[in-house]
N, C-alpha and C positions, 0 to 999 in steps of 0.2 A: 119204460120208454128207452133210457139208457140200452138193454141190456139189446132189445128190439133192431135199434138201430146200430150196435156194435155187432150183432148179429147180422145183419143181411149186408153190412157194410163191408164185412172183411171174406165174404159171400161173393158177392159182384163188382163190388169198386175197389178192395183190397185185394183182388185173385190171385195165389200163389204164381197158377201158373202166367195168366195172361197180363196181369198188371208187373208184378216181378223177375215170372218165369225162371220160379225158382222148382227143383223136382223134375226139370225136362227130359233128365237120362230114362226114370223109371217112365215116366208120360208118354215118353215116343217108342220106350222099346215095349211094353205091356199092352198096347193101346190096338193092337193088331185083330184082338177080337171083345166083344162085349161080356163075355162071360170073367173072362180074367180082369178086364179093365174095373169090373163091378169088385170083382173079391179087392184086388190092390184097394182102392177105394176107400169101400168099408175098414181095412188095416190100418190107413192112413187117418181116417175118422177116429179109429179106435186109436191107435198113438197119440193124435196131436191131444184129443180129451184127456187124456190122461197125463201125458207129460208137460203141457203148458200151463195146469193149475199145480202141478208139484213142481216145474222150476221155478212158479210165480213165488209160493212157499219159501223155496230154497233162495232166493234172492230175497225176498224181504227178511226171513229171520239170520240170515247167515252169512251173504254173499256181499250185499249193500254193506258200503263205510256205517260203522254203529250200529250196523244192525244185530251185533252179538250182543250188546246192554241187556238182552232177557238173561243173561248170564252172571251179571255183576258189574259195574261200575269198570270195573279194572279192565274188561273187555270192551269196553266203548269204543275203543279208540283204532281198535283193528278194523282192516279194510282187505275183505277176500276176495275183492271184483274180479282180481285176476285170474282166479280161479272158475269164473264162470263155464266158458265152453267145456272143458274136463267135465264139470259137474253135472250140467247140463247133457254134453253125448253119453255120460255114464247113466244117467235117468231115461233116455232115450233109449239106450242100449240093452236096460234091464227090461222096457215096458215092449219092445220089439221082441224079445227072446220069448216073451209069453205069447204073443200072439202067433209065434211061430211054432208054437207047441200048441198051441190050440187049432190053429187051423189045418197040421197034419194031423191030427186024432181026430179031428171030426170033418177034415175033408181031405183025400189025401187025393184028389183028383184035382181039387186048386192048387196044394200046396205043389204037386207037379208042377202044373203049368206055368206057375210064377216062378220057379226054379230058383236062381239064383236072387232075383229084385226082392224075392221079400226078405231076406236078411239086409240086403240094404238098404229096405229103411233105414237105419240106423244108422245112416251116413245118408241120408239122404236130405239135400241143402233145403229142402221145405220144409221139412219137419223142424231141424234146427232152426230155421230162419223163422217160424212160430215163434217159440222162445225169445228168441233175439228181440224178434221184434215186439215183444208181451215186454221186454225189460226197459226197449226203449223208447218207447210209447207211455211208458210209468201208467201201465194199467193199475186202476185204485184198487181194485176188492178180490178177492177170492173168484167169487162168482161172475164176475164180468172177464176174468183170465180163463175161466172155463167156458164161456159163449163165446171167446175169440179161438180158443181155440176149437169148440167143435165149427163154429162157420167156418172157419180158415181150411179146416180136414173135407166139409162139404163143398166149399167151392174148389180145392181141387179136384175131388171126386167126380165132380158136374164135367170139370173140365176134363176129365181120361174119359167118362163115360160120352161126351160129347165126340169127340176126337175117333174114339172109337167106332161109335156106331157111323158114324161120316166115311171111315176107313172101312169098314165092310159092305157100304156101299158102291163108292169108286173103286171097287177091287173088282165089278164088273161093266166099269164107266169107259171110254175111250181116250186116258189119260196116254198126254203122249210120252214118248218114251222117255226121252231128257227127263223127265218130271215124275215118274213110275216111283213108288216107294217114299222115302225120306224127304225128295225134293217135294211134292205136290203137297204134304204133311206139312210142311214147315209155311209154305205159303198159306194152308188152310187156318193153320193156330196163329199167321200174323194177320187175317182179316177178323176170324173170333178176336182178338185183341181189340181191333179196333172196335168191333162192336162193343165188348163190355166197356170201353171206355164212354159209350155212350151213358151208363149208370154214373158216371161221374156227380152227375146233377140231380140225382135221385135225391136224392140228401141234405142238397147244399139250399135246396128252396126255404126262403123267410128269413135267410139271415139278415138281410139288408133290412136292417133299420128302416120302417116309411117316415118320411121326413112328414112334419106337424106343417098343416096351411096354418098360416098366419088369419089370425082374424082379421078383415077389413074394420078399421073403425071408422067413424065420419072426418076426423082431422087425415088420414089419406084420402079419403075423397075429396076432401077439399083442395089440399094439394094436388091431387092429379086433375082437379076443374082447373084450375089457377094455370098450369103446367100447360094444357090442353090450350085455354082463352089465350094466354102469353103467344104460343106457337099461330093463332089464327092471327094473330095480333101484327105478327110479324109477316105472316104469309104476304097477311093484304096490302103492308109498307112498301113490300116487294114489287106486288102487282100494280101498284100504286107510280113508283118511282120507273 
């Protein structure tokens, strides 16, 4: 249930792009047609799985104060936090270089089309901001840093592949001119925003505690007969006087 719910959370109420709008360079400039938006996507999938269960690794045995104690006693006491982003873009760095070698060998009609954006993954603030935020989150287990970050790679994928197909649309719509390209884009991905923020509450139902009815006993009844006879008691003094 953990893994379920950190799954579709960082899917639709954690959205790279629409909740943080982090990744917006490659999002708006690849998003032009649905073929490339699909390839970036799937790379971005395949990166974030990969390098946010190895920086999870690399922060708990290496990175974290004490976390070098599998070492010896004598190391306990180091603390390489500061090291994290270096470590972290170098892991990024090496797991992007693969997928750039793979996806010219076996397609080299995407690897065109993506031209420049797909080495930048590897500088690209989503993917990092995974990581980042895998550390500061203190996700617990191996396997729950692994389903945060394939949901995290799939809800931006959702989100270029959404963007996109909407953009191949309106490219035969009567957008007026002020608004042609980048502007009408930028208004489009700030109402998607607001919709996924409708998922906000997907998740958050049952937390509220129900509060316990008190049982009636017969000594509140009798206090509220008393309470009630008292108040008629005075009414009719009233009516009376």
């Amino acid at each position: 249930m953990e893994h379920l719910e950190l799954f579709f959370k960082s899917i639709f109420i954690d959205n790279m792009v629409f909740a943080t709008f982090l990744g917006m360079c490659s999002y708006l400039a690849v998003s032009k047609k649905v073929a490339t938006a699909v390839g970036l996507g799937a790379a971005v999938i395949f990166v974030l799985a990969v390098t946010v269960p190895l920086n999870w690794l690399l922060d708990q045995y290496i990175l974290q104060d004490g976390a070098l104690a599998w070492l010896g006693e004598e190391y306990a006491q180091y603390d390489l936090s500061f090291l994290s982003f270096i470590m972290f873009i170098a892991t990024i760095a090496t797991m992007v270089q693969l997928v750039e070698i793979i996806v010219e060998k076996f397609s080299p009609s995407l690897y065109n089309s993506l031209g420049i954006f797909l080495p930048l993954i590897a500088v690209n603030c989503a993917i990092l901001g995974g990581s980042l935020f895998m550390q500061s989150r203190e996700i617990p287990t191996l396997g729950l840093s692994l389903t945060y970050g394939v949901g995290s790679g799939i809800g931006w994928f959702l989100a270029i592949l959404a963007i996109a197909a909407i953009r191949e649309k309106i490219r035969y719509s009567s957008v007026p001119p002020a608004l042609r390209g980048l502007g009408i884009t930028f208004i489009i991905t700030g109402l998607m925003a607001i919709g996924f923020m409708s998922f906000g509450g997907m998740l958050t139902g049952g937390d509220e505690e129900k509060k316990e009815e008190k049982p009636v006993t017969e000594v509140a009844i009798k206090k509220k007969i008393e309470k009630t006879s008292a108040k008629e008691m005075v009414a009719e003094n009233t009516n009376i006087n």
